[in-house]
C-alpha positions in Angstrom: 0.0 0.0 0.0 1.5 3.4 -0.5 1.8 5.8 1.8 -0.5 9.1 2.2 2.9 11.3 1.4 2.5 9.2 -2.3 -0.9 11.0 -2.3 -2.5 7.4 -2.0 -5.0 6.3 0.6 -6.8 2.8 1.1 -10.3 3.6 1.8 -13.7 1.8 2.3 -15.7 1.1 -0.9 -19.0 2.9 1.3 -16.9 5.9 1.3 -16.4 6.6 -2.3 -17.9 9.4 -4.0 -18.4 10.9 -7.0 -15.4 12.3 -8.6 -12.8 10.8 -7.4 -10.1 8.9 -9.1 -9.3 5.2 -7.9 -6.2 4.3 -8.5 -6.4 0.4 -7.6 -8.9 -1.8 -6.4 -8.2 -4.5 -4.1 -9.7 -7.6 -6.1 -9.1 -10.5 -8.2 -8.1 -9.5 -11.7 -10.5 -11.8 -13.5 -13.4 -10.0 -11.0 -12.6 -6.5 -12.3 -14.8 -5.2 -14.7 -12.6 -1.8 -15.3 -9.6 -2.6 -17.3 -7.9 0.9 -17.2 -5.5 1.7 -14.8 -7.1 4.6 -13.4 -11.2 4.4 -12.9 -12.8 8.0 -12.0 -16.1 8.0 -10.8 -18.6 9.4 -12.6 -21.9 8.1 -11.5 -23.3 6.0 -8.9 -23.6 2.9 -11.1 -19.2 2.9 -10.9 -19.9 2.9 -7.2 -21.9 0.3 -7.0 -20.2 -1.6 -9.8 -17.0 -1.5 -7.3 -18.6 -2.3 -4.2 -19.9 -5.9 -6.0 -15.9 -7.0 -6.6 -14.0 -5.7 -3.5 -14.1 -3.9 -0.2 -11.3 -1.7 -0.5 -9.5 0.8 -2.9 -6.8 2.8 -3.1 -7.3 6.5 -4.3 -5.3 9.3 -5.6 -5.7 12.5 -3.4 -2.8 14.2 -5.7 -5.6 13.7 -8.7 -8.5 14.9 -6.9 -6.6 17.7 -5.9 -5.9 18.8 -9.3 -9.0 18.7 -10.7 -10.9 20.4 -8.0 -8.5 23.4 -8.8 -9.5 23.7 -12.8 -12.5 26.1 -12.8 -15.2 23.9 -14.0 -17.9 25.8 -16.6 -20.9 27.0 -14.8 -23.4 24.7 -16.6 -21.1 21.6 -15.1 -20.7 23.0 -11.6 -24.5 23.0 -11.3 -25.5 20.0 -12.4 -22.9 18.6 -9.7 -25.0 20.4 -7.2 -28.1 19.5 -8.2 -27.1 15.5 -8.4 -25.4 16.4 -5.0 -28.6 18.2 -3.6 -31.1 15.8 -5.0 -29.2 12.7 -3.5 -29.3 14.8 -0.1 -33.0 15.1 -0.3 -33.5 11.7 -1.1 -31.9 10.5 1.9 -33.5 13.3 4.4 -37.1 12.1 2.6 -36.2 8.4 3.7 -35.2 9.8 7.2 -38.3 11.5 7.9 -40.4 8.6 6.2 -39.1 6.5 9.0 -39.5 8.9 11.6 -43.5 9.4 11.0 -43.6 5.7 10.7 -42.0 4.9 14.3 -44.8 7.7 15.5 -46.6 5.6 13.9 -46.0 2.5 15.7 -45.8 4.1 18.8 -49.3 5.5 18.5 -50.2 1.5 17.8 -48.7 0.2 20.9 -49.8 3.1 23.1 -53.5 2.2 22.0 -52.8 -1.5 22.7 -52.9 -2.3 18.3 -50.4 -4.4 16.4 -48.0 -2.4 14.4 -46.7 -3.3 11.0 -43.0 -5.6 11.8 -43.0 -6.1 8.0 -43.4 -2.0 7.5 -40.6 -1.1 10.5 -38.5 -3.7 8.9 -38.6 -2.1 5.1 -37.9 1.3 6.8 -35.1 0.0 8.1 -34.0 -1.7 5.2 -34.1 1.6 3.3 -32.6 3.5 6.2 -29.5 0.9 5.8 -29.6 1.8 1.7 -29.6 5.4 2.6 -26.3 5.1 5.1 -24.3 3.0 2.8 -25.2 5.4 -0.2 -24.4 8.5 2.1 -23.3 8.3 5.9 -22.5 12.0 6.6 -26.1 13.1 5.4 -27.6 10.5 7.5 -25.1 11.2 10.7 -26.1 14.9 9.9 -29.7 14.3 9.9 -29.1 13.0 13.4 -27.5 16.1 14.7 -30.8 18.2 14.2 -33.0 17.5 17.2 -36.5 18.3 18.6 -37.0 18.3 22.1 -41.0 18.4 21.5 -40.4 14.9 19.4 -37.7 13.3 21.6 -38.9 9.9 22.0 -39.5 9.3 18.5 -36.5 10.9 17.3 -34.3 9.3 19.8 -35.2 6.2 18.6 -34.9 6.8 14.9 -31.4 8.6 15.9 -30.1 5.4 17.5 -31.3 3.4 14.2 -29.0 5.2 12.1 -26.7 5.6 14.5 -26.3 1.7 15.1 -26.6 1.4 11.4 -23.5 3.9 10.8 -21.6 2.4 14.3 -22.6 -1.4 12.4 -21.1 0.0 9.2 -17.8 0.8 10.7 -17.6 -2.7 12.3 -18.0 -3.7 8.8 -21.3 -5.9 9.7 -23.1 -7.9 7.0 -26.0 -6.3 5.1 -28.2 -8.2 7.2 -26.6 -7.5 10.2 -27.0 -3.6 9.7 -30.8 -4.6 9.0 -31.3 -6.4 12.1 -29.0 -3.9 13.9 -30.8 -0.6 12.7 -34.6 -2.9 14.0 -32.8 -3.0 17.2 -32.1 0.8 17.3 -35.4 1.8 16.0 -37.3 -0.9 18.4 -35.3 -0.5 21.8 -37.7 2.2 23.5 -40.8 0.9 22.3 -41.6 0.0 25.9 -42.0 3.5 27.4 -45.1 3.8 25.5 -46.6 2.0 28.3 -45.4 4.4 30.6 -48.0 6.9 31.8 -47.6 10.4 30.2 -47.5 12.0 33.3 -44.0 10.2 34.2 -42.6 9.9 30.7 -43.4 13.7 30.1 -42.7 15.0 33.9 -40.7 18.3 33.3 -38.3 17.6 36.5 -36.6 15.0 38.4 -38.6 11.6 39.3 -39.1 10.6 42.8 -38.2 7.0 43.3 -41.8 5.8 42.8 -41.9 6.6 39.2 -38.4 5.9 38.9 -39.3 2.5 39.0 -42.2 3.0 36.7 -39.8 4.3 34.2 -37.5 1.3 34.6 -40.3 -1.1 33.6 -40.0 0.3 29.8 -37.7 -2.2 29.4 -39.9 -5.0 30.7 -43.0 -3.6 28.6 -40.2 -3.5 25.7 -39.5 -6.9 25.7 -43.6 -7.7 25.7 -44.4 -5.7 23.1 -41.7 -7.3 21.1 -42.7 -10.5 22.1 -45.8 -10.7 21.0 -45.1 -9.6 17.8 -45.3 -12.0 14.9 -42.0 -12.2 13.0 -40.3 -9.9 14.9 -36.2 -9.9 14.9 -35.6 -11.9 18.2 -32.7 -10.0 19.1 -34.1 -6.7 19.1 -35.9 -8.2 22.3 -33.0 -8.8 24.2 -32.1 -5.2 23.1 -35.2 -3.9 24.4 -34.9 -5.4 27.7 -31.3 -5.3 28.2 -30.1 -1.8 26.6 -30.1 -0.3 30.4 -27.8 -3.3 32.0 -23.9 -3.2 32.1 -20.6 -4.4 32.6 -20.5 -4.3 36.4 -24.2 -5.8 36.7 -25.7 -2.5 38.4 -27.9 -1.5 35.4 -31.9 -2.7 35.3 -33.9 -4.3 35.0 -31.8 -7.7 36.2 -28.6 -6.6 37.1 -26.9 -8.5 34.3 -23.1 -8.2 33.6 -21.1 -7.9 30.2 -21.1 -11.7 29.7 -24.8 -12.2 29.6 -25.5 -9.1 27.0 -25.8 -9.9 23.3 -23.4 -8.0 20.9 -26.4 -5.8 19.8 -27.1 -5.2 23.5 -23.8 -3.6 23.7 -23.7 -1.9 20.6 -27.1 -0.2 20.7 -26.0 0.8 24.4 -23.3 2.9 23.1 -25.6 4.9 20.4 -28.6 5.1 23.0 -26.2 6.6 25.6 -24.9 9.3 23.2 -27.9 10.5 22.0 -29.5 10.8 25.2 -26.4 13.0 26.3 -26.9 15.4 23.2 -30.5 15.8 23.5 -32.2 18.1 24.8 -35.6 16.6 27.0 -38.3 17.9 29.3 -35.8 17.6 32.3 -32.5 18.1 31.1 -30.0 20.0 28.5 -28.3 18.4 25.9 -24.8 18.3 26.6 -22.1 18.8 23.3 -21.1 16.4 21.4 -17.6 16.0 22.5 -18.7 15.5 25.9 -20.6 12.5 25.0 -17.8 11.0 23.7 -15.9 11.6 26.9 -19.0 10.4 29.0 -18.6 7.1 26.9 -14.8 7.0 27.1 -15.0 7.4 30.4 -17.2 4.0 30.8 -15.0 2.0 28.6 -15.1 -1.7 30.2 -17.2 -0.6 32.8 -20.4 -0.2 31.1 -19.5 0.3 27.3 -17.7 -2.3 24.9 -14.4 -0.6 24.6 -14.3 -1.7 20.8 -17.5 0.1 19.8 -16.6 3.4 21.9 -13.8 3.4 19.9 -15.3 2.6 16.5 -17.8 4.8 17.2 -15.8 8.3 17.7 -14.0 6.8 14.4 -17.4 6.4 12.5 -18.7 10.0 13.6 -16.1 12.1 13.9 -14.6 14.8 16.6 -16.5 17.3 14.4 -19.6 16.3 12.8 -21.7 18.0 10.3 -24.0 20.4 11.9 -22.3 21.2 15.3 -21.5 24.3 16.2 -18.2 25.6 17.4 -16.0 28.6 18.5 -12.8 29.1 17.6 -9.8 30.3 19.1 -10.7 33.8 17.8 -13.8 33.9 19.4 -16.0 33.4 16.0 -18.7 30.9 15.9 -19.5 28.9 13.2 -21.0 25.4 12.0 -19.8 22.3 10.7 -20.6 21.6 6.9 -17.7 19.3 6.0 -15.3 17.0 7.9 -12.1 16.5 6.6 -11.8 12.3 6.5 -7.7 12.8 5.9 -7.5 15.3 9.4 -10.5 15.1 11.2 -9.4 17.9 13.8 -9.1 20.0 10.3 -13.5 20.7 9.3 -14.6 23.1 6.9 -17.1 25.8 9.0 -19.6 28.1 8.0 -18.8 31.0 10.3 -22.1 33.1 11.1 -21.5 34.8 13.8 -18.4 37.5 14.8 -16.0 37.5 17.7 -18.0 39.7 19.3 -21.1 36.6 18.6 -22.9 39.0 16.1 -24.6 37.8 13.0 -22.3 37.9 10.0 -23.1 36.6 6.8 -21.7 33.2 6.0 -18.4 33.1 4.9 -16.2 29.5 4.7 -13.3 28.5 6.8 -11.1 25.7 5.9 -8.9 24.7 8.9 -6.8 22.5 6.5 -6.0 25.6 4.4 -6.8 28.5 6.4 -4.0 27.8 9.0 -3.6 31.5 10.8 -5.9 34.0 11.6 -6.0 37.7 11.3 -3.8 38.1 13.9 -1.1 35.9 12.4 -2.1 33.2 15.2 -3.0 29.6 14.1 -6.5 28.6 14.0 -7.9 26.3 16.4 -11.5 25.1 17.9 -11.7 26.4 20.8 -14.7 24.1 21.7 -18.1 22.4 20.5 -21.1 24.2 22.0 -24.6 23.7 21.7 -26.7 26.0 19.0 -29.3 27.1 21.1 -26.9 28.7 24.0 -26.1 30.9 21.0 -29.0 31.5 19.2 -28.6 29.4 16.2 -31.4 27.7 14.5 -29.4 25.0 13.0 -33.2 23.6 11.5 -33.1 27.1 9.5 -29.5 26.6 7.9 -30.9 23.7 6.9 -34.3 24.1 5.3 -31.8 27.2 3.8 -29.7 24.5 2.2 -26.1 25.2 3.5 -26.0 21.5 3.9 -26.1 20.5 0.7 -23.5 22.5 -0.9 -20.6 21.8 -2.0 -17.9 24.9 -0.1 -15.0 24.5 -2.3 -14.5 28.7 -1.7 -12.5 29.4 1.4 -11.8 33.1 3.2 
């Protein structure tokens, strides 16, 4: 393999895009349908073409680099923007599909009705499409909460997320389908929690504590009497609260009796609950999450999928918000997969937190500031504690441009 200073990297087949140039695949030669040396992507059909022969290939970063410095004509530029937009439409449409469909099946089970398995498990299976297609959309999509709709969206956030986490752990197809029912299934038992607990803005008293703790009991009902149900999304459901050290509920069980999904969807559940905010609590940023879960490594998290997990989604994500070392707040829109300390940020607000108009900074390029000092993220901050509607920059589209422009 040649090094990154050869301006080759080895990546995943899941993470190739269009427009870039492959410089070898890592498959038989009879297998390969390409016979030139170099292949550059040009539609999703080449994608898909090389993710049938081989998991891995090796691109040329030197290549890509090159050709994103021409100035393309304007007629070619935005037809790359609109193929770019449309495919990030398509996957938010599949997102919210699946999120009105888990209300769905909420409202079924709160009402004491059967809900569709065979519907919940062709949501899934189109939620999986979606994240192999285009991970950072659907980790994005994740990032934009609604405190109002918390227990539905927290459950279609740890789908995705256990999806994406599965993805990274390079899990079968039908793994991540049976994975991303977990995640979508696992708090389908507080729906026979009264409202009056499940909705209490403020602390619960021990009493309804232990009402609250019982979701996972109802959980594993509801899921058992299902017909055709995956069987391991019920130990999910009744196990996602228990941990290494046997002091989780509901039966004290420690790391040796909980099921690899267990474990998995225990990470992604504990995350989003940190970042969200709830009734009786405010989200906490994203890099505190992921120090929360570091911090219970082999004491109530799988060590493996901590640490797969802060690989899959990043120290900087697409749609948190940050300050800088200048004092200038901005927004993630890109990560930088070759330096992922090294994002591309909308800045929109001053050093002085005013409103500015949106102007790019690319840390990998954009090294010093003003000042002559080097840029740095200062730290990852939540939107609302600085009056940013991160919902509006997206109906606004900033998320589904491509910022090639930097200041």
């Amino acid at each position: 393999m040649a090094d990154k200073e050869d301006g080759i990297i080895r990546i995943h087949v899941y993470e190739l895009r269009v427009g870039m140039c492959v410089s070898r695949l890592e498959a038989p030669i009879e297998d390969n349908p390409f016979l030139l040396d170099r292949i550059v992507i040009e539609s999703h059909a080449d994608i898909q073409a090389i993710q049938a022969i081989c998991d891995y290939v090796y691109i040329d970063v030197k290549w890509q680099k090159s050709v994103s410095g021409a100035i393309p004509t304007r007629n070619s530029d935005a037809r790359q923007q609109l193929k770019f937009a449309r495919a990030f439409n398509q996957t938010a449409n599949t997102f919210q599909r699946t999120g009105n469909l888990i209300k769905t099946v909420m409202d079924d089970i709160r009402f004491g009705n059967q809900f569709s398995v065979s519907a919940v498990k062709e949501a899934v299976s189109d939620c999986v499409d979606k994240v192999l297609e285009n991970p950072d959309t659907m980790l994005l999509l994740t990032q934009l909460k609604d405190q109002d709709q918390y227990t539905a969206q927290h459950s279609m956030n740890v789908c995705v997320l256990s999806i994406l986490l599965g993805r990274e752990l390079q899990l079968s197809v039908e793994e991540l389908n049976n994975v991303g029912f977990c995640g979508l299934m696992h708090d389908v038992g507080k729906m026979k929690v009264p409202l009056e607990i499940l909705n209490k803005p403020g602390s619960l008293d021990d009493f309804e504590m232990s009402i609250m703790r019982k979701h996972t009991v109802y959980g594993r009902n509801v899921l058992m009497s299902a017909r055709n149900v995956y069987p391991g999304a019920v130990d999910v459901a009744h196990d996602h609260h228990e941990n290494f050290l046997g002091t989780g509920y509901p039966r004290s069980l420690n790391k040796t009796a909980l099921s690899m999904f267990t474990k998995l969807v225990a990470v992604v559940d504990t995350y989003d609950a940190i970042t969200s905010d709830r009734v009786y609590q405010r989200g906490k940023p994203h890099l505190v999450a992921l120090g929360i879960l570091v911090k219970g490594m082999n004491s109530h998290y799988e060590a493996n999928f901590v640490t797969q997990f802060i690989n899959c989604v990043g120290f900087y994500p697409q749609g948190n918000v940050v300050e800088l070392s200048t004092g200038e707040v901005g927004i993630i829109v890109e990560q930088n997969k070759v330096d992922r300390l090294k994002p591309k940020i909308l800045l929109v607000q001053d050093e002085n937190k005013s409103p500015i108009d949106g102007k790019i900074l690319d840390l990998a390029v954009n090294t010093l500031d003003e000042n002559g000092k080097r840029y740095a993220v200062k730290q990852v901050v939540r939107a609302q504690d600085y009056g940013i509607d991160l919902k509006k920059f997206y109906d606004d589209g900033k998320f589904t441009q491509e910022y090639s422009v930097v200041i």
